[in-house]
C-alpha positions in Angstrom: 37.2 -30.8 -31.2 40.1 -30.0 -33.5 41.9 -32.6 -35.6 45.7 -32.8 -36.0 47.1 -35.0 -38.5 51.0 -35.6 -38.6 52.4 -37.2 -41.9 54.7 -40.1 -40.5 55.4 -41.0 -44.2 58.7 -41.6 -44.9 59.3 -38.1 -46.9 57.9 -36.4 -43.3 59.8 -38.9 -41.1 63.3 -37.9 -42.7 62.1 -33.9 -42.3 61.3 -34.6 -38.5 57.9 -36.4 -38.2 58.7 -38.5 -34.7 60.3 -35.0 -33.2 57.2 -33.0 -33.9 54.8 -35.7 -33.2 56.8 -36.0 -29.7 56.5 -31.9 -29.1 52.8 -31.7 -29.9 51.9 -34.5 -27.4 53.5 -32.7 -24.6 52.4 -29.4 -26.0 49.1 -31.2 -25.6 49.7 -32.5 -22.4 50.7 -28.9 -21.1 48.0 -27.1 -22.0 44.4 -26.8 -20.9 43.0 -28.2 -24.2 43.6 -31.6 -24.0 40.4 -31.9 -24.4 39.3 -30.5 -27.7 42.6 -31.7 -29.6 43.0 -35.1 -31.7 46.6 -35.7 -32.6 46.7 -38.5 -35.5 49.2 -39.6 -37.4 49.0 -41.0 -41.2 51.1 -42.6 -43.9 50.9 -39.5 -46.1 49.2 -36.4 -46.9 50.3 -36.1 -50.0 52.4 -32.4 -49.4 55.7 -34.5 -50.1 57.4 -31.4 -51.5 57.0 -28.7 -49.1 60.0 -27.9 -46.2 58.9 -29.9 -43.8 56.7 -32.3 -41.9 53.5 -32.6 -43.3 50.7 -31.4 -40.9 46.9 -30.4 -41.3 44.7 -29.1 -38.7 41.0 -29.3 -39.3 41.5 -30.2 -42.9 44.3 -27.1 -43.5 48.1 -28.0 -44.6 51.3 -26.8 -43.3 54.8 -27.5 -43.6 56.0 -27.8 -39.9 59.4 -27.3 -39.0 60.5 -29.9 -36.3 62.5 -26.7 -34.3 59.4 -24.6 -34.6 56.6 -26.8 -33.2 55.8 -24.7 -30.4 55.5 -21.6 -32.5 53.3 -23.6 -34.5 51.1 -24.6 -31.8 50.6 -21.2 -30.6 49.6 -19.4 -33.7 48.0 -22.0 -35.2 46.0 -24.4 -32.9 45.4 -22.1 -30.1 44.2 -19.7 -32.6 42.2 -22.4 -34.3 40.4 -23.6 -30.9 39.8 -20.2 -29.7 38.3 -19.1 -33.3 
């Protein structure tokens, strides 16, 4: 099981949050991994200054870019589930 967790803080919800919260789940919902994901969403994450929506899978920041989600989801989470 991998763990996503989106930053819905208000920072990350003016960069995008709802929008990439929105892509993953059907992202999700598309792919054969529903499964082995856990999408979450928390208050902060305390990355307030990077370009973008606050995101960690499995304990590991990045700065997500509401217009790139699927790129996102391909190179990282797929590569993280399939190791």
């Amino acid at each position: 099981m991998i763990k996503i967790t989106v930053c819905i803080g208000s920072a990350c919800h003016l960069k995008g949050s709802r929008q990439v919260v929105e892509e993953l789940q059907s992202l999700i919902a598309k792919s054969k991994y529903q499964d082995v994901i856990d999408l979450a969403g928390t208050f902060c994450l305390g990355k307030c200054q990077e370009n973008g929506v606050s995101v960690s899978v499995d304990g590991i920041y990045y700065a997500v870019n509401p217009l790139k989600v699927e790129e996102f989801f391909n190179d990282v989470v797929i590569k993280t589930i399939k190791g």
